[in-house]
C-alpha positions, 0 to 999 in steps of 0.5 A: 434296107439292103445296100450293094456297093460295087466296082467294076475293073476294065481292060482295054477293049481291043475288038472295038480298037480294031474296028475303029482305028486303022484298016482293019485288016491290018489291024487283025496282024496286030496284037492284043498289047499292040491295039491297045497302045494304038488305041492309046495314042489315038486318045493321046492325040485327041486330048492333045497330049493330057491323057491315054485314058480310053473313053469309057466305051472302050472299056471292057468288063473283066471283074465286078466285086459286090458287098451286100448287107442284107438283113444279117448278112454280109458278103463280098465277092466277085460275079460269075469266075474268071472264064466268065464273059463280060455279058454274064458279068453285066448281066448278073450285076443287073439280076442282083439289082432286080432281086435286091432292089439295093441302095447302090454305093459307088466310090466315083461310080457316077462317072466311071463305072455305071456309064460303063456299064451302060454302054457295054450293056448296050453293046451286048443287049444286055436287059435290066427294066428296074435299073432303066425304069424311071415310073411309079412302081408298085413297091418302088416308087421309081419315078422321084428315087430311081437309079438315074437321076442324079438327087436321090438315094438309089445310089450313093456316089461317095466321092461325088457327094463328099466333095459336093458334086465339085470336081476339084474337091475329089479324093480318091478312094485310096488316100480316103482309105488310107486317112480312115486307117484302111487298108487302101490299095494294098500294092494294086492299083487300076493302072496295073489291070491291064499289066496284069491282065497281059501277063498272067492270063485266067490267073491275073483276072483272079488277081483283078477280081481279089484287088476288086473285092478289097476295093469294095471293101474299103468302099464299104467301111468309108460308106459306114464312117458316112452313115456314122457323121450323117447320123444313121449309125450311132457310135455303137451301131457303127462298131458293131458293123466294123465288127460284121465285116470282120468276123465274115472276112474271118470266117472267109478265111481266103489270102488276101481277105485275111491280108486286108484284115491284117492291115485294117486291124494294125491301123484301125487304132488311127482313126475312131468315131467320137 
């Protein structure tokens, strides 16, 4: 079985922001920085003061990190480059999910990063049959297990189904992460991608698509630590995939993969399977 867990990182989308709020010729004078906090006010405004969150079709792609597990292999890293266009990202997304025909694993992907994904897919026309398809396939059998339903096993919502499809019982990936001796965040965090983003141009996106990585990463081993308590691994085979993903990280040998190693190894001895 192959397994593609996923992350997708987001600015705010600031040519949509210039269509929808404002006369648009003024708002062309305005700055990238500048939309976008118009664009905030705005959502403040029509969430009477609880969030600048922009919906989520005002989210613009600018990363999508990938570990696959696929037969012997294991691999983490980001689609496309950091000059690469948000189409080309989505559309590389949707090409693996062709190749592979993955089970998906997410960390609150149902209600962020898919829908996302869905409504810049539409925006930018980009295909994906496979992931859409809700019928009987001759090696897929899509009509009961597809992507799209919500009781299936194509994706795996980690935060969702460990909190029992309850809202109030969510946790994010970072505390799970840190509580499963994980390296978590590591000094990033989603609320300074757009900070990032502004400051540092094509170098703040390899930024972005570094942080991304180490969140599939975590991802990933909370996504082992499940398949250990729901019994498809053995306390063995659980170890012994720990180990894959080390010894590929290693072998990587890249900053801030051997810093997510570094942190793993100094606090894996917290936290052991039975």
């Amino acid at each position: 079985m192959n397994v593609l867990v996923f992350d997708i990182e987001t600015v705010p989308d600031v040519a949509s922001g210039r269509q929808l709020y404002g006369d648009p010729l003024e708002m062309a004078q305005l700055s990238d920085e500048d939309v976008a906090r118009v664009m905030s006010h705005y959502r403040y405004q029509e969430t009477e003061g609880q969030s600048e969150f922009l919906r989520l079709h005002l989210q613009r792609v600018v990363a999508i990190s990938i570990v696959l597990r696929s037969g012997d292999q294991f691999k983490v890293w980001s689609l496309g480059e950091a000059e690469s266009s948000e189409p080309e990202l989505i559309h590389r997304f949707f090409e693996g999910l062709q190749k592979y025909k993955p089970t998906l694993v997410s960390w609150n992907g149902t209600a962020f990063d898919l829908p996302v994904l869905h409504y810049r897919s539409l925006l930018h026309g980009v295909s994906a049959p496979l992931y859409w398809t809700t019928e009987n396939t001759s090696d897929g059998h899509f009509r009961w297990n597809n992507y799209l339903n919500r009781y299936h096993e194509r994706h795996i919502d980690l935060m969702d189904m460990l909190a029992n499809y309850q809202a109030r019982a969510y946790v994010s990936l970072e505390q799970m992460a840190i509580l499963l001796g994980l390296p978590g965040k590591m000094g990033m965090s989603g609320h300074k991608v757009w900070d990032t983003y502004l400051e540092k141009g094509l170098q703040g996106i390899e930024e972005i698509r570094h942080y991304c990585e180490t969140d599939v990463l975590n991802t990933y081993l909370i996504y082992l630590r499940f398949e250990l308590i729901r019994g498809h691994l053995t306390p063995e085979t659980y170890a012994q995939e720990c180990q894959r993903v080390k010894t590929a990280l290693q072998a990587e040998n890249k900053p801030h993969l051997n810093e997510f190693l570094q942190l793993w190894t100094q606090r894996q001895h917290t936290i052991k399977p039975s």
